[in-house]
Wavefront OBJ file of the C-alpha trace (Angstrom):
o trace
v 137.165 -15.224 -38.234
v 134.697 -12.731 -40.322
v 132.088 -10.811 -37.863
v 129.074 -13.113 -38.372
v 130.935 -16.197 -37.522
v 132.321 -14.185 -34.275
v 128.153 -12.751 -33.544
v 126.957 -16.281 -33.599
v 129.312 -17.455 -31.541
v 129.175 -14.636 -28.925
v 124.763 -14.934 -28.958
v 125.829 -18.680 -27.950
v 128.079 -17.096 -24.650
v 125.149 -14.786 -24.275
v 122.707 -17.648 -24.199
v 124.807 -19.693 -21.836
v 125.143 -16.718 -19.010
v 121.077 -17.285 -19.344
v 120.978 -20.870 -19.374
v 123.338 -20.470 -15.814
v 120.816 -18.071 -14.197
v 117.957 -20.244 -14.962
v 119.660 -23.606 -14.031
v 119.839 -21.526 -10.681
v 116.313 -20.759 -10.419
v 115.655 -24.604 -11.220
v 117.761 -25.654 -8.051
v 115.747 -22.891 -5.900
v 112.917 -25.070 -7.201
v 113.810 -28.506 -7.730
v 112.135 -28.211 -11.077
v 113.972 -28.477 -14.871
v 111.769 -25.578 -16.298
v 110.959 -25.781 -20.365
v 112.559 -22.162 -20.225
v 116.011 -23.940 -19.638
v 115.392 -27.083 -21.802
v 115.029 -24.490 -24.631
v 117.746 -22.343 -23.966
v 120.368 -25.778 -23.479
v 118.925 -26.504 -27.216
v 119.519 -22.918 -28.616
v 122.952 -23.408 -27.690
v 123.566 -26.332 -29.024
v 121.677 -25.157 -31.921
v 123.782 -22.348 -32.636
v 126.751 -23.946 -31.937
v 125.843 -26.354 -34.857
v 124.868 -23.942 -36.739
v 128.201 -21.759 -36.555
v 130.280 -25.412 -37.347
v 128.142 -25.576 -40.722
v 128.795 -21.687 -41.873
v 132.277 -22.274 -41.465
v 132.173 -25.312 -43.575
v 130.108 -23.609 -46.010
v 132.807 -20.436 -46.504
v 135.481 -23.318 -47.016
v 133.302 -24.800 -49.193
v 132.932 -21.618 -51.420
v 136.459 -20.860 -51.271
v 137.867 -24.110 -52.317
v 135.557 -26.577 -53.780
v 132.442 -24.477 -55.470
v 134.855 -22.359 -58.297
v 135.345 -26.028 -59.467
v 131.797 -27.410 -59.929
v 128.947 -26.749 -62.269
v 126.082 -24.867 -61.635
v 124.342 -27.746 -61.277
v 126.164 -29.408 -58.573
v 126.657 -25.889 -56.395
v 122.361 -26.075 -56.549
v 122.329 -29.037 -55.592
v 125.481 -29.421 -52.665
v 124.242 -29.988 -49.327
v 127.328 -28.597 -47.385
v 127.314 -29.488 -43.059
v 130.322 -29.783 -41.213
v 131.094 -33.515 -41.272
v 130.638 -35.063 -37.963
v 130.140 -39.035 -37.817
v 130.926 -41.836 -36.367
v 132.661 -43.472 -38.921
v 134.411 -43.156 -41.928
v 131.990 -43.719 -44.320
v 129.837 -41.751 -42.408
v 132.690 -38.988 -42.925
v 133.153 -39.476 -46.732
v 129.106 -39.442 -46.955
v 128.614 -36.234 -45.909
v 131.744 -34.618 -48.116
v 129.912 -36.394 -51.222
v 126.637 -34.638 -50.249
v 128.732 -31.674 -50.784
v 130.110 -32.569 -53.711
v 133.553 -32.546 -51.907
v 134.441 -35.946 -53.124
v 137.904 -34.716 -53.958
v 138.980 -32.615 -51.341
v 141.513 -34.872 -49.964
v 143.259 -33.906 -53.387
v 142.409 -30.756 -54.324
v 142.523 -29.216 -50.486
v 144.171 -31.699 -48.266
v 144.956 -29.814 -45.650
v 141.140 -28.692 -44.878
v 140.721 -32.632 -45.238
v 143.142 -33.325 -42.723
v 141.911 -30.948 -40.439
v 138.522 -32.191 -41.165
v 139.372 -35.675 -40.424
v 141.670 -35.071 -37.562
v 138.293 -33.232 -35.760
v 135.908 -36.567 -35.737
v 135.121 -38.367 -32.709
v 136.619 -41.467 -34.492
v 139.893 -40.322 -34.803
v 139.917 -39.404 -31.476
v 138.168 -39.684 -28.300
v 138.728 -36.238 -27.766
v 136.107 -34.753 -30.213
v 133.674 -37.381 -28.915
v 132.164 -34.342 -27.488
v 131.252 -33.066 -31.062
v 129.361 -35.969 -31.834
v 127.396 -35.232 -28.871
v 126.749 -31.521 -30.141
v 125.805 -32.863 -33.315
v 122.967 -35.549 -32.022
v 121.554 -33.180 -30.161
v 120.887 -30.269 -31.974
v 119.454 -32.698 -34.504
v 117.039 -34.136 -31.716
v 115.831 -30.992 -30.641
v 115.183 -29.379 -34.389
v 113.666 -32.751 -35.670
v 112.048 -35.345 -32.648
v 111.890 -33.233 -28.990
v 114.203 -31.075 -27.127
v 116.410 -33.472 -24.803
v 114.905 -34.449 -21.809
v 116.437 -33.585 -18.438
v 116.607 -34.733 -15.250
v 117.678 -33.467 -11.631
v 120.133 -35.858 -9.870
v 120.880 -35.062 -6.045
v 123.324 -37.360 -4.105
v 123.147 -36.824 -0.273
v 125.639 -38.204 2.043
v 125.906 -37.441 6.458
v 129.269 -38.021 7.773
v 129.856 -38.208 11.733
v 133.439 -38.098 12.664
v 135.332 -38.705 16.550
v 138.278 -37.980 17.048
v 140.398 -41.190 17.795
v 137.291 -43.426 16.910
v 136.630 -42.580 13.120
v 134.382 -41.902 10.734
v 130.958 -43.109 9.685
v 128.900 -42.280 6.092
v 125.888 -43.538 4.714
v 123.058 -42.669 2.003
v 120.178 -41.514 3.646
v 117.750 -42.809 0.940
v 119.310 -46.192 1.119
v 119.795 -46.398 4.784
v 117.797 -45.676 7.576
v 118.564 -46.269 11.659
v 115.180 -46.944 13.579
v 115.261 -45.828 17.132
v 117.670 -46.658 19.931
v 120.574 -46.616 17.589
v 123.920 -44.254 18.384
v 126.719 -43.705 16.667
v 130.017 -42.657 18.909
v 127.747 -42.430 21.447
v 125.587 -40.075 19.182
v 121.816 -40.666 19.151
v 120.849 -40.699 15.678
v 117.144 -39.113 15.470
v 115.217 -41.928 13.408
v 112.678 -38.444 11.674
v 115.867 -36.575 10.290
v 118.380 -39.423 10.506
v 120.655 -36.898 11.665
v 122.493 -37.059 14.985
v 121.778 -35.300 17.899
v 124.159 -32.756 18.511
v 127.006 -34.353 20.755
v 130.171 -32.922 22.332
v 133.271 -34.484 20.340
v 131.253 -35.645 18.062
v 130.811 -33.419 14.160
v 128.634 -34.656 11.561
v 128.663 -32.886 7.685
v 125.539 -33.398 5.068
v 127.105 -32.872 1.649
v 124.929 -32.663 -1.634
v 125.379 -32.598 -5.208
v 123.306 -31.503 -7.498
v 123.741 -31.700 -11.522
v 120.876 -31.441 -14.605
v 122.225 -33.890 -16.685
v 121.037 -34.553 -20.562
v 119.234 -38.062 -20.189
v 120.507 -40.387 -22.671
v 124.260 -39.164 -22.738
v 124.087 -39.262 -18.982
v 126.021 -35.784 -19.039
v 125.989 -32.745 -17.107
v 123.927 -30.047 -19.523
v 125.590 -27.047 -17.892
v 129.074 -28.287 -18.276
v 128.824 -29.766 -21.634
v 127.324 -26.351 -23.108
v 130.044 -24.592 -21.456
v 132.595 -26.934 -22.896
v 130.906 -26.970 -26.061
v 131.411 -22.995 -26.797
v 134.968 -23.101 -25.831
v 135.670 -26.257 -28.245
v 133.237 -24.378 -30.914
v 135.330 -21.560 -30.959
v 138.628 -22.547 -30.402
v 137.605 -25.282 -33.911
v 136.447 -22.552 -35.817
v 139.556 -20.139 -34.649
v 141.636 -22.719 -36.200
v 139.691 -23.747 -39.509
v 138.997 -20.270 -40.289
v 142.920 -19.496 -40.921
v 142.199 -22.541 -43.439
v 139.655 -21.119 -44.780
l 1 2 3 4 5 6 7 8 9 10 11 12 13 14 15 16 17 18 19 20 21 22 23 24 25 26 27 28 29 30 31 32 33 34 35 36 37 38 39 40 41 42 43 44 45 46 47 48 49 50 51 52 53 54 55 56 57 58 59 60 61 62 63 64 65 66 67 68 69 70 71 72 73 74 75 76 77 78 79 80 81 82 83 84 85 86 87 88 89 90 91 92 93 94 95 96 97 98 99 100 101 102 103 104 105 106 107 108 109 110 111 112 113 114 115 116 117 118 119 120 121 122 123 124 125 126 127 128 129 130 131 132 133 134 135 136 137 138 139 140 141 142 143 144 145 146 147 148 149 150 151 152 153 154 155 156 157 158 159 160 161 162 163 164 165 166 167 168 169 170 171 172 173 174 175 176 177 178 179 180 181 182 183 184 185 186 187 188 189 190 191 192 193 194 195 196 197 198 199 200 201 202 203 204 205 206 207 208 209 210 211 212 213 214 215 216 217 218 219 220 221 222 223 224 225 226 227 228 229 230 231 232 233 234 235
């Protein structure tokens, strides 16, 4: 991998360490700031960006010494990513690549073996692909806190009991192993033998693709790299 391949990729780590401290601050706050709505696009941004340099050095090395002048003007080279075949074979012709399955076929293969409809495994890169488009073109993606809250009272020899607080609520007079549950906090009151545990989980997810944003740019620089590790002794 040549050094400006390896910077890009490395600004897109250094972006994600920021994108982790500011998804911190927006738990503090209960708040999805635009700070890290921008920063989960730069990412994915650059991360698109590195896929389409790579394809453009494979390009140069094996498909533009055998074109015109004309058609290395006028190529449009991206890494492919679609959803189908044609989809695949469109976005070769754009870059006058046509014939690669011929005169390169094992970049092809490679190529083809890395779309997310040869494999559910790279459905993640069709994923990367929509939205860096979304953000550069329409909006950056939306995002939305989700928080699940559960209380769990457990006694020995009698069981446990676990409920939603949003979706259900005791009114007064109601126990629960002879725990009084207080009908404000719909918490118990502290009892002997009796333990109770409030769990949470909290995710940003990318509306639309219903996704976790912090995980899926995480997972997305580690899949960048380890692709373009592996095309670039191709290429």
């Amino acid at each position: 991998m040549d050094a400006e391949l390896r910077s890009m990729l490395d600004r897109a780590d250094e972006l994600l360490v920021e994108l982790e401290e500011e998804f911190s601050r927006c738990l503090g706050t209960q708040h999805v700031s635009d700070r890290a709505r921008n920063l989960t696009h730069e990412i994915l941004d650059k991360l698109r960006s590195s896929l389409d340099q790579v394809m453009r050095r494979a390009w140069e090395k094996s498909v533009s010494p055998h074109l015109s002048q004309a058609e290395r003007q006028t190529a449009r080279i991206y890494f492919p990513i679609g959803p189908d075949m044609h989809s695949f074979r469109s976005t070769l012709g754009r870059g006058c690549m046509t014939e690669l399955a011929t005169s390169s076929p094992q970049l092809h293969q490679f190529l083809l073996s890395k779309q997310p409809f040869t494999s559910e495994d790279n459905h993640w890169l069709r994923v990367l692909s929509e939205l860096a488009a979304e953000g550069k073109h329409v909006r950056l993606a939306p995002q939305k806190r989700e928080e699940t809250r559960r209380i769990t009272v457990t006694r020995p020899k009698c069981g446990t009991v676990s409920w939603d607080p949003p979706v259900v609520q005791f009114g007064p007079g109601v126990s629960i192993f002879n725990a009084p549950v207080d009908p404000q906090t719909q918490r118990i009151v502290p009892t002997p033998g009796v333990t109770e545990r409030l769990e949470a989980w909290v995710a940003f997810v990318i509306d639309g693709h219903e996704i976790n944003a912090l995980g899926f740019c995480r997972d997305a620089c580690a899949g960048t790299r380890q692709l373009i590790e592996e095309m670039a002794d191709l290429v």
